[in-house]
C-alpha positions in Angstrom: 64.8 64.6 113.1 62.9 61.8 112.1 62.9 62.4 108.6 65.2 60.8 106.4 66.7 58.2 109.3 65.1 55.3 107.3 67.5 54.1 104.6 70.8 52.9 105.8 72.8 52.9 101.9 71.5 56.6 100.5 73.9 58.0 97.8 74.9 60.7 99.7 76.0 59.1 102.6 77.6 55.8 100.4 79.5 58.8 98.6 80.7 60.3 102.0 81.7 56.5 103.1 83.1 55.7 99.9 85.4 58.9 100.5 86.2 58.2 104.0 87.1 54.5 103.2 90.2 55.5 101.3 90.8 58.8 104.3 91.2 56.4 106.6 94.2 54.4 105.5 95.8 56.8 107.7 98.0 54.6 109.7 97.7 56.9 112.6 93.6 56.8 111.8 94.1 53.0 112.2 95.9 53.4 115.4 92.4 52.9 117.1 92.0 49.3 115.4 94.5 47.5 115.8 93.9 44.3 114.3 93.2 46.2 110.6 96.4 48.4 111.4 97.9 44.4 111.4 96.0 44.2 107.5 97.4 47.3 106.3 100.6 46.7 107.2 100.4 43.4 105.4 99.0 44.4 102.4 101.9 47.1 102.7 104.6 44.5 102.6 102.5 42.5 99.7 102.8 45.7 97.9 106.5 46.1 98.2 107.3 42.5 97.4 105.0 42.2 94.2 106.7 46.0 92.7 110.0 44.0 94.1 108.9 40.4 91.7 108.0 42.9 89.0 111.5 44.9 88.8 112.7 41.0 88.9 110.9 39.6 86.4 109.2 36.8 88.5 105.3 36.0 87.8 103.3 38.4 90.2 99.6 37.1 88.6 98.8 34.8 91.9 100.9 37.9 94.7 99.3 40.4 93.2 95.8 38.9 93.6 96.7 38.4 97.2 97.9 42.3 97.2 94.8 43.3 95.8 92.7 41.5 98.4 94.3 42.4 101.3 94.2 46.1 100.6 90.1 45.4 99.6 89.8 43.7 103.5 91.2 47.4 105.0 88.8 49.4 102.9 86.0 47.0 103.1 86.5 47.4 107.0 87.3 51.2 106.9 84.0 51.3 105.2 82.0 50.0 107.6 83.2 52.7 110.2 82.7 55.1 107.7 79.3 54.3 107.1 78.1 54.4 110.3 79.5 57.8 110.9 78.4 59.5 107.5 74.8 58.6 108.7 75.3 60.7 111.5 77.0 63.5 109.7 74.5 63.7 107.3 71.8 64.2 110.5 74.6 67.2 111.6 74.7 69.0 108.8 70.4 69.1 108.6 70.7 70.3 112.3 73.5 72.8 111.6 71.0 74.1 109.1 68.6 75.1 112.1 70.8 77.0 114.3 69.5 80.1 114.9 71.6 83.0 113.4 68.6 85.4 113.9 68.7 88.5 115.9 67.3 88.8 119.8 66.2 91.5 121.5 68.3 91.5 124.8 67.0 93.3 128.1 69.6 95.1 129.7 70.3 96.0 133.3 68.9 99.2 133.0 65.8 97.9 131.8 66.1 98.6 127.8 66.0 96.6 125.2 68.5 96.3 122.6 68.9 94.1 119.3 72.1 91.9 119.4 72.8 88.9 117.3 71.5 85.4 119.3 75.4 83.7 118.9 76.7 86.7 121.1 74.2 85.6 124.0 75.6 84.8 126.6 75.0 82.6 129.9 72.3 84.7 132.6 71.4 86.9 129.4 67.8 87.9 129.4 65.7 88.2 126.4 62.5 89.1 125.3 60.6 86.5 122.3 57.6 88.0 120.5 54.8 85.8 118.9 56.4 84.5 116.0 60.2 84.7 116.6 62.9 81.8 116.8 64.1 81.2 120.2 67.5 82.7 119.9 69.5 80.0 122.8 69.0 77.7 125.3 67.1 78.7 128.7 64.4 79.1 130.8 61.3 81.3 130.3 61.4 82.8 133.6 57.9 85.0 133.0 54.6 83.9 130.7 53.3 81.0 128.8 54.1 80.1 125.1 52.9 78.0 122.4 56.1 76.6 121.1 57.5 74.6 117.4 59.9 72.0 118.2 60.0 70.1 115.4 63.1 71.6 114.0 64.5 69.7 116.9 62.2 66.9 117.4 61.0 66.3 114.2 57.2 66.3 115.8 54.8 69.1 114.3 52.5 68.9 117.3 53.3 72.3 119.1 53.8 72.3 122.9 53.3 74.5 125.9 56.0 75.9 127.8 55.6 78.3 130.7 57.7 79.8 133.5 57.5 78.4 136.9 57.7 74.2 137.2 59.7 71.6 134.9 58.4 73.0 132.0 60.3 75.9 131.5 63.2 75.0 129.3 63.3 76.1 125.7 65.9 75.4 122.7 67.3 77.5 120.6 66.1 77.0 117.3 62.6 76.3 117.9 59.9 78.8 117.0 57.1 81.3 119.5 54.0 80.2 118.0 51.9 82.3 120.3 52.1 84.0 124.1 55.1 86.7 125.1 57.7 85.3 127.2 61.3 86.7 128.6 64.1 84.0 128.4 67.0 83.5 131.0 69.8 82.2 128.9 71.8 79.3 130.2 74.6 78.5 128.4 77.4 80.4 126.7 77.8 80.4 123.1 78.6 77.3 121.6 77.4 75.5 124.5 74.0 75.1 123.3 71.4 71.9 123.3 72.0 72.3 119.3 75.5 72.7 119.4 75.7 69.6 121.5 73.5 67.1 119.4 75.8 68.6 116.2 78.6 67.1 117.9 77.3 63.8 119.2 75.6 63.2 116.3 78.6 63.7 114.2 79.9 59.9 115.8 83.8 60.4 115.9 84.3 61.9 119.1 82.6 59.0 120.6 84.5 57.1 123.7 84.9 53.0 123.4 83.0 51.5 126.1 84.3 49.1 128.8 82.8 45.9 126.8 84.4 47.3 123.6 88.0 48.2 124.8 87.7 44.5 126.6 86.6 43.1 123.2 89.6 45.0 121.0 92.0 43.3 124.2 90.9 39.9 123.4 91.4 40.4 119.8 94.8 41.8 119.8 96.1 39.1 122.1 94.4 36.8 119.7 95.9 38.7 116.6 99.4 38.5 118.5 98.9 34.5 118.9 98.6 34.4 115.1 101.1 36.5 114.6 103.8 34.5 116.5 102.5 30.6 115.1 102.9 32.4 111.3 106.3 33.9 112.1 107.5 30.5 113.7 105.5 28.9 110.8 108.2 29.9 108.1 110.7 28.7 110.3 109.6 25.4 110.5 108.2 24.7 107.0 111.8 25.6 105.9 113.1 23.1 108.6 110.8 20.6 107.0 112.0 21.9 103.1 108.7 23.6 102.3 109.1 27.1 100.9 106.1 29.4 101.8 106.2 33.0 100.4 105.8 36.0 102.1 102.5 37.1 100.7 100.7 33.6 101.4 102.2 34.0 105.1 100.6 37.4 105.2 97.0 36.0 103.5 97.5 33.0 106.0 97.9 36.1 109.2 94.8 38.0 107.8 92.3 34.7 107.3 92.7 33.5 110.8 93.0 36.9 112.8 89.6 38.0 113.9 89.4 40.5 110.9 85.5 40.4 110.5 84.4 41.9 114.1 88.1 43.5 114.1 86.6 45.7 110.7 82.8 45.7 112.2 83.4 47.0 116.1 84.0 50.6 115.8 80.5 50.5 113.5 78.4 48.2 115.7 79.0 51.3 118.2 78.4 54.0 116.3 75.5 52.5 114.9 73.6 52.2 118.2 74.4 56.1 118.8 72.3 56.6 115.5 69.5 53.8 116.5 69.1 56.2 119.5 68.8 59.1 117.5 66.2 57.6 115.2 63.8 57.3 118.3 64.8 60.7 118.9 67.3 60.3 122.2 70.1 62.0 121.8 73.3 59.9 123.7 76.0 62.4 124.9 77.9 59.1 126.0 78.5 56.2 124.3 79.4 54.1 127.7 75.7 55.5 128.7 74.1 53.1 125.5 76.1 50.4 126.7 74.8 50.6 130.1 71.6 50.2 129.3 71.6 47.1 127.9 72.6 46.0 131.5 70.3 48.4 134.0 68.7 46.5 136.6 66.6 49.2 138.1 65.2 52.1 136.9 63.9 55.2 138.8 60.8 57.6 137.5 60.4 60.6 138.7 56.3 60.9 138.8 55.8 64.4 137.4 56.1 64.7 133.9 57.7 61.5 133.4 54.7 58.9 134.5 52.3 61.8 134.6 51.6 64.7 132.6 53.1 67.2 135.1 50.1 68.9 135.7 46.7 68.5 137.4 43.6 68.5 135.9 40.0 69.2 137.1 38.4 65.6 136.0 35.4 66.1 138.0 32.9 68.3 140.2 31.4 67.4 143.1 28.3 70.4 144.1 27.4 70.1 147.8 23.8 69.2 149.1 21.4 71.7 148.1 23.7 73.4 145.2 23.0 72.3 141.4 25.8 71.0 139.1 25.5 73.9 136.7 25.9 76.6 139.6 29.0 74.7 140.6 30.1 74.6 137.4 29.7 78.3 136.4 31.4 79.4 139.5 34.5 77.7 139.2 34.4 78.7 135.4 34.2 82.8 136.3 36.2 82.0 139.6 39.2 80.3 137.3 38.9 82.7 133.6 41.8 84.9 135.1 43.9 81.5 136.5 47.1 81.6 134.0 48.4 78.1 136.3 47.3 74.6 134.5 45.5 73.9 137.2 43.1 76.8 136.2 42.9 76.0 132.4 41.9 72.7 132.8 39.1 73.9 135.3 38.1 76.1 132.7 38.1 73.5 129.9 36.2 71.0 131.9 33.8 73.5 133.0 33.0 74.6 129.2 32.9 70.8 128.3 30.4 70.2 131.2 28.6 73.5 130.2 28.4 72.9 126.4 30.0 76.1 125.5 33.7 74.3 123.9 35.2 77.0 121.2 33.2 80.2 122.9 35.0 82.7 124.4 34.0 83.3 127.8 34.0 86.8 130.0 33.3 87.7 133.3 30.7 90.8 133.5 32.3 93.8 133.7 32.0 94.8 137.3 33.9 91.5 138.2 37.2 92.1 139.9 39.6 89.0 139.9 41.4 87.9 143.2 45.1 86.1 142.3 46.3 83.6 144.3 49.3 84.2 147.1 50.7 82.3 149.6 49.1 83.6 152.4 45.6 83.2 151.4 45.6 79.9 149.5 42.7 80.7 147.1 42.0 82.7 144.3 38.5 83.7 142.8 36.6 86.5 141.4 34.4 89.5 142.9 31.0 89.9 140.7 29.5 92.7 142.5 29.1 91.9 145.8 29.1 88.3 145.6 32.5 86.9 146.2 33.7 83.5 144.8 36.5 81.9 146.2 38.5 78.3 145.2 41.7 76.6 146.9 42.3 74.6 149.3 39.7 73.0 152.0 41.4 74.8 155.2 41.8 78.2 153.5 37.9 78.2 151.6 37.0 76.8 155.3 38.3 79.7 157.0 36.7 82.0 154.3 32.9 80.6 154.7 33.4 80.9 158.4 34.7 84.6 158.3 31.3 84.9 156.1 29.0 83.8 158.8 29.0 79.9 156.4 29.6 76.5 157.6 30.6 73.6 156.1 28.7 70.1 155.5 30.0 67.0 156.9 29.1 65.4 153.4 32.0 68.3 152.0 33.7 66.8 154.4 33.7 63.2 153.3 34.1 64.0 149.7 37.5 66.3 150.8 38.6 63.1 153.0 37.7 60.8 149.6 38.9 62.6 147.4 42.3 63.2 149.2 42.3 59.4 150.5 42.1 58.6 146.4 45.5 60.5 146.2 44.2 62.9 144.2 43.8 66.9 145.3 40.5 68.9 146.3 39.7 72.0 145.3 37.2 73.7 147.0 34.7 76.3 145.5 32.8 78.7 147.7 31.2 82.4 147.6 30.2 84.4 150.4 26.5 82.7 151.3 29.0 78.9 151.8 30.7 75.8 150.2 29.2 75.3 146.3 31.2 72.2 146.0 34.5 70.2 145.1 37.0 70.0 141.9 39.0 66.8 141.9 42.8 67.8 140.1 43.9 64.8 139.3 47.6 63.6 138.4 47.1 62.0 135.0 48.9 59.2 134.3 51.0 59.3 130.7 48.9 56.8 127.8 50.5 53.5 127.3 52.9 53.6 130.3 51.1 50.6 131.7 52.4 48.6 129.1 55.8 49.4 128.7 56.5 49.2 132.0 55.1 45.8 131.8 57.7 45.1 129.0 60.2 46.2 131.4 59.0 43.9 133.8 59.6 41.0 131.1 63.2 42.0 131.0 64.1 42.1 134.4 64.1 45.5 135.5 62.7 46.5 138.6 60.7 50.4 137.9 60.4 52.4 140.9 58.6 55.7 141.4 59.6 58.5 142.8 58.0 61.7 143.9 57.6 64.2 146.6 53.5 63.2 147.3 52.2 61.8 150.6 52.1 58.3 151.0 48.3 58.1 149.8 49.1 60.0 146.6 52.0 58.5 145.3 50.3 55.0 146.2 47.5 55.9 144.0 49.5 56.9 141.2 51.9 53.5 141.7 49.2 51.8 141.1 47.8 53.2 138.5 50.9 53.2 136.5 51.7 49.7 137.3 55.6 50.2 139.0 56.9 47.9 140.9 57.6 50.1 143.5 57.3 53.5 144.7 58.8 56.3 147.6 57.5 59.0 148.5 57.5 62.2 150.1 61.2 62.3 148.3 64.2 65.2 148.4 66.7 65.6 146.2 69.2 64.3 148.7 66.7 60.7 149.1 66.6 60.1 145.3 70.4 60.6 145.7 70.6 57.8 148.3 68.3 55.4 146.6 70.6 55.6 143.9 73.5 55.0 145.8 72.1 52.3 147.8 71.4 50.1 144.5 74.8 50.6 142.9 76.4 49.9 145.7 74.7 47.2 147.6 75.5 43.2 147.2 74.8 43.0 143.4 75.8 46.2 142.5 72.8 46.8 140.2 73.4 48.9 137.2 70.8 52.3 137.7 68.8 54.4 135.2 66.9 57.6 136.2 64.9 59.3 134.3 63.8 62.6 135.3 63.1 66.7 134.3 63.6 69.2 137.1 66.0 71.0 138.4 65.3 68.5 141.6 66.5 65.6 139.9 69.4 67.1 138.7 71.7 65.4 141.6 70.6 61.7 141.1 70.4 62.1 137.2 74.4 63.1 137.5 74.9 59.9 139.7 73.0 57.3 137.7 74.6 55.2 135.3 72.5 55.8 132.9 70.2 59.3 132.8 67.9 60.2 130.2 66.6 63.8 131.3 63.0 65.0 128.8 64.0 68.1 126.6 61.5 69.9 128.3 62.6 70.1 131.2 64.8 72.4 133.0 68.7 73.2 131.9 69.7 71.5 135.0 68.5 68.2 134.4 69.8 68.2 130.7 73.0 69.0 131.7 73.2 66.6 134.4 72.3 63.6 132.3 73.9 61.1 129.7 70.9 61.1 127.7 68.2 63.4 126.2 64.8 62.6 124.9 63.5 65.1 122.6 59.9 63.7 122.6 60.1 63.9 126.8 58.3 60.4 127.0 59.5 58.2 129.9 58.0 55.2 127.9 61.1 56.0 125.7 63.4 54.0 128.2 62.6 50.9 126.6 63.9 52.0 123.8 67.1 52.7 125.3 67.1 49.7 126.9 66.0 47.4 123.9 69.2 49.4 121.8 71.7 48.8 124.5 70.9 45.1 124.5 70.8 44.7 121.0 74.5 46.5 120.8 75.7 43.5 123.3 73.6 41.0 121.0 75.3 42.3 117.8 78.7 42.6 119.4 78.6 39.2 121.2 76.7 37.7 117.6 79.3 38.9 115.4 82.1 37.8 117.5 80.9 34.2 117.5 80.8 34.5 113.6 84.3 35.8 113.4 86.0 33.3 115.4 83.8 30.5 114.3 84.4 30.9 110.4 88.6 31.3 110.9 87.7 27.0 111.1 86.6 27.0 107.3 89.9 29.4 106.3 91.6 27.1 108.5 90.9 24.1 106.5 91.1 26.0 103.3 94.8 27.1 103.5 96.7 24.8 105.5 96.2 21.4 103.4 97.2 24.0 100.3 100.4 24.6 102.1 101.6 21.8 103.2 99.7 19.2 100.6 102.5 19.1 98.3 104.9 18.0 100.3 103.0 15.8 102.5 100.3 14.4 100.6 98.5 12.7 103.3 97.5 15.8 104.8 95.4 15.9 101.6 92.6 14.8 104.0 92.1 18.3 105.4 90.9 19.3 102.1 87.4 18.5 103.0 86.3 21.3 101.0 87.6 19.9 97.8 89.6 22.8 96.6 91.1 22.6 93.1 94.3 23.5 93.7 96.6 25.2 96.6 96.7 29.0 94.8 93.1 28.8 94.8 92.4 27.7 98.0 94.8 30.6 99.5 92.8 33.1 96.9 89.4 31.7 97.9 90.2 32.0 101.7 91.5 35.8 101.1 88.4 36.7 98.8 85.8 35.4 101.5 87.5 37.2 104.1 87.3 40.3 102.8 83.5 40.1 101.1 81.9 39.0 104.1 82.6 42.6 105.7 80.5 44.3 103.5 77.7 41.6 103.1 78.1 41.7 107.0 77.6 45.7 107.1 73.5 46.2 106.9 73.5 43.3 110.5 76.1 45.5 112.1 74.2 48.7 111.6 70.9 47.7 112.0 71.5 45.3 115.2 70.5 41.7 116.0 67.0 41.9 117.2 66.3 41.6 121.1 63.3 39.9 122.0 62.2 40.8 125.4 60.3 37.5 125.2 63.7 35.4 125.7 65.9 34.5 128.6 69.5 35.4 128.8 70.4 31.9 128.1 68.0 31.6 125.6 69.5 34.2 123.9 72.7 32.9 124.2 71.9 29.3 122.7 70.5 31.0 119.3 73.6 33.5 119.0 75.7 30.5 119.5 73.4 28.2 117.7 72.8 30.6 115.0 76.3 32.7 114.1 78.4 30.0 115.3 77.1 26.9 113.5 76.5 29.9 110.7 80.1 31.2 110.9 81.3 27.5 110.2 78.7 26.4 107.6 78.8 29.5 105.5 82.6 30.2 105.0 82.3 26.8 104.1 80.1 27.4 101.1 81.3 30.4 99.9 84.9 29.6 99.8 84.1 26.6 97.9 82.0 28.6 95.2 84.6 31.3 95.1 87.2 28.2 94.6 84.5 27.4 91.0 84.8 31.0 89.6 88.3 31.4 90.0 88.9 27.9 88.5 86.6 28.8 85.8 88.1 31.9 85.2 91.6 30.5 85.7 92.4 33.4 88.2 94.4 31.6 90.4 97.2 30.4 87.6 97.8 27.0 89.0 
């Protein structure tokens, strides 16, 4: 996925653009723009009256420049959209190449297995993936633990480990089994798929306008109507006042002071964020969602997997009074060999770190006899012979040393009550003659979150943590992260509320959730914006806006930089666009009225040689700066998170407003040069 996002103008997507500019003249197509439907229909009528002067006989040099121009503003504009969307085509047509047309071997009711073709699976469907074998669709392993490839999806070569049980049970269709044996619940229908899904999304033209934008495209056609009335009432009174105007400098006159820059640029400003958001590797189903962020207020974390890594891990062991390190250590090793939970491979690891033994394969003796965990007992361990070692937790290994004739230590004691008061879990480790000692499983906190929720901090938005911990725990963890604020001991239903409570209180703060279970699946659907980690469950996909393929919850600020950066770029372009109809303002009213009122000669401030060339210079600039203005619209005005609002708005003001009236400026004065030069303009 990240491959080949880099360069903006490659010759396969400038082709595709080039192609589409000229498929979209569609006059229905332009239905969606109004203001360039105004263009075309101009340039239309400049069309018909310079084949009209040409069956007459008249001199069509100067109209048919004017003709020409008009119809390069549409295309120029139609580009721009075009652009933007063949970048994300060309990203569909790499993913359509990974779909997975590849057989599966389907488990039927009666227990058998039977080959079918992965397109024809179906939602519920249960499959089995060998070592080696593509994923066929979308679902949840529902029994063992896999070493997975994601990076036909992700782009990341770094395999990953799924497993059934928890919120990392989701796999993608597409991806490859590296290594384990796992059966598959499918959970979508054909067609429905993750893959399916980012094909369309990232294909661009299904996506919705956004509040801001539709608001935007209001103000300009109202402004596009006022220009349209003061031109038509224009020709009435210059003929009142003996002044002929012709059509076509009428129409140039319309298109140079209608808002035809971020009129052309809007649909690929849009767009474009979609695709900025893919290149970090979030896929937006919503196009409202990448607006939204740029205005969140509040976001809420869900701890597991999203601040943490989802799992515990041993960090640390803790041998009673009496009992050496390395005993400890050894038991909880042959005690945890047969543990297939996370819990009891990173036990395992830290035990053959602690033990020097890292890269050997480890066996219990042959007469061992491995106790699983259940409910009921709250422990799991291993029987060597007669001795019997036992972990889990400090009430259920308390019971067992007291069934045994054992006691335990007040000093167990304290490290249990430490430990726990530290908000992470005990572990306790016994056999048959008493307690051996403690394992600290510790939630670990996700590398770098610190920071960026520092940065979002900076920008105003509040981060608060939720989780289903005690009080003590989820403290811990806060802290550690660095949120501003966390809840805990949290249902489905609470996270729900929160949610609510924010969007609908006094400032009606704009929410963003971020979460992967099945749990957060309620308050992900009810957040403005909700980014669900690809691997988590179906659920919480389905029930967001968002999807980040690389499951980091640092990713927000990504989100949240792009959103503001599409507001920047939208509000920055808009200030150029209005701004710079002053300079064509000044260009083609002294060359109309000039002649017969020589006093208004005054206006030309610019200089301009003559009136034709001062209406051609105005119509030439308006339609280059679209594509010189292309590369800003698609790559964004840069947010700093360093700035204010109103610091912001000073330098968009300061910088494309004073730029969009010194600029057109310039360039209308050097295009005025060349086409004197050249003699282009006739006279």
């Amino acid at each position: 996925m990240k491959e080949g996002t880099s360069g903006i103008f490659q010759k396969k997507i400038l082709l595709e653009a080039f192609k589409g500019s000229f498929s979209r003249l569609d006059p229905i197509k332009l239905l969606n723009n109004p203001v360039m439907l105004i263009v075309e229909i101009g340039a239309l009528i400049a069309t018909l009256l310079t084949i009209w002067d040409i069956f007459e006989g008249t001199s069509v040099s100067f109209d048919l420049q004017i003709t020409i121009w008009l119809w390069f503003t549409v295309l120029f504009a139609n580009f721009a959209e075009a652009i933007a969307e063949s970048q994300g085509k060309a990203r569909a047509e790499s993913l359509k190449q990974t779909r997975s047309e590849a057989k599966a071997k389907k488990i039927l009711d009666n227990g058998s297995v039977t080959e079918v073709s992965a397109l024809s699976l179906k939602r519920n469907d249960i499959v089995l993936i060998d070592e080696g074998e593509v994923i066929p669709s979308d679902g949840d392993i529902i029994e063992g633990t896999a070493l997975v490839d994601e990076s036909a999806i992700t782009g990341e070569s770094a395999p990953v480990v799924r497993e059934s049980g928890g919120d990392k049970c989701g796999v993608t269709g597409g991806t490859k089994l590296l290594s384990g044996n796992v059966k598959v619940r499918i959970t979508v229908d054909p067609g429905h798929t993750f893959l399916d899904n980012m094909i369309s999304m990232v294909e661009s033209a299904k996506r919705q306008k956004t509040p801001n934008e539709r608001a935007l495209e209001l103000l300009l056609i109202g402004l596009t109507a006022l220009f349209l009335a003061v031109v038509i009432t224009l020709r009435a009174f210059s003929g009142y006042m003996g002044i002929s105007i012709s059509i076509p400098i009428l129409i140039a006159l319309l298109v140079c002071l209608m808002p035809t820059t971020i009129g052309a640029l809007l649909p690929a400003i849009g767009i474009a964020g979609m695709d900025r958001l893919l290149q970090h590797n979030v896929i937006a189903l919503s196009g409202r969602a990448v607006e939204a962020a740029g205005d969140v207020s509040v976001v809420l974390l869900d701890k597991t997997g999203t601040i943490t890594l989802g799992n515990r891990m041993a960090t640390e062991f803790i041998p009673a009074a009496g009992i050496g390190l390395k005993d400890l250590t050894e038991a909880s090793l042959m005690s945890s060999l047969a543990d297939e939970t996370p819990e009891g491979r990173s036990i395992v690891k830290l035990a053959k770190k602690e033990l020097d033994i890292r890269g050997r394969d480890i066996h219990a003796p042959e007469s061992s006899h491995f106790v699983p965990f259940t409910p009921e007992t709250r422990m799991s361990g291993v029987d060597i012979g007669p001795r019997k070692i036992r972990k889990g937790s400090a009430s259920a290994i308390e019971d067992f040393v007291l069934s045994n004739g054992g006691s335990v230590p007040d000093e167990m004691q304290n490290a249990i009550r430490d430990i726990s008061t530290k908000g992470d879990t005990p572990l306790v480790v016994a056999d048959d003659t008493g307690i051996l000692g403690v394992i600290r499983l510790k939630d670990i906190v996700k590398k770098g979150i610190n920071e960026r929720l520092l940065q979002l901090r900076n920008m105003g938005i509040k981060s608060i943590m939720i989780t289903g911990d005690n009080q003590l725990t989820a403290a811990s963890i806060a802290a550690e992260a660095g949120v501003d604020d966390f809840m805990a001991e949290a249902k489905p239903e609470t996270k729900l509320a929160m949610i609510r409570k924010y969007q609908s209180g006094d400032n009606q703060y704009l929410v963003a959730m971020i979460g992967d279970g099945t749990n957060d699946a309620p308050a992900l659907a009810q957040a403005d914006v909700a980014v669900a980690m690809s691997a988590g469950t179906s659920a919480a996909r389905e029930a967001a806006n968002m999807v980040d393929l690389d499951s980091s919850p640092s990713k927000l600020l990504d989100i949240v930089e792009i959103g503001k950066e599409i507001l920047i770029t939208r509000g920055a372009l808009t200030t150029f666009s209005i701004a710079n109809d002053v300079a064509k303002y000044f260009a083609i009213i002294p060359a109309i009225f000039s002649v017969a009122y020589p006093q208004l000669g005054i206006l030309n401030i610019m200089g301009l040689s003559t009136p034709s060339s001062a209406v051609l210079s105005a119509i030439i600039f308006n339609a280059i700066v679209i594509p010189l203005l292309i590369p800003l619209a698609l790559k964004g005005v840069k947010y700093r998170s360093t700035s204010s609002v109103s610091q912001l708005l000073a330098m968009n003001i300061l910088i494309y407003g004073l730029g969009g009236l010194i600029i057109p400026f310039a360039g209308i004065k050097l295009i005025d040069i060349l086409i004197t030069l050249s003699g282009a303009a006739g006279g």
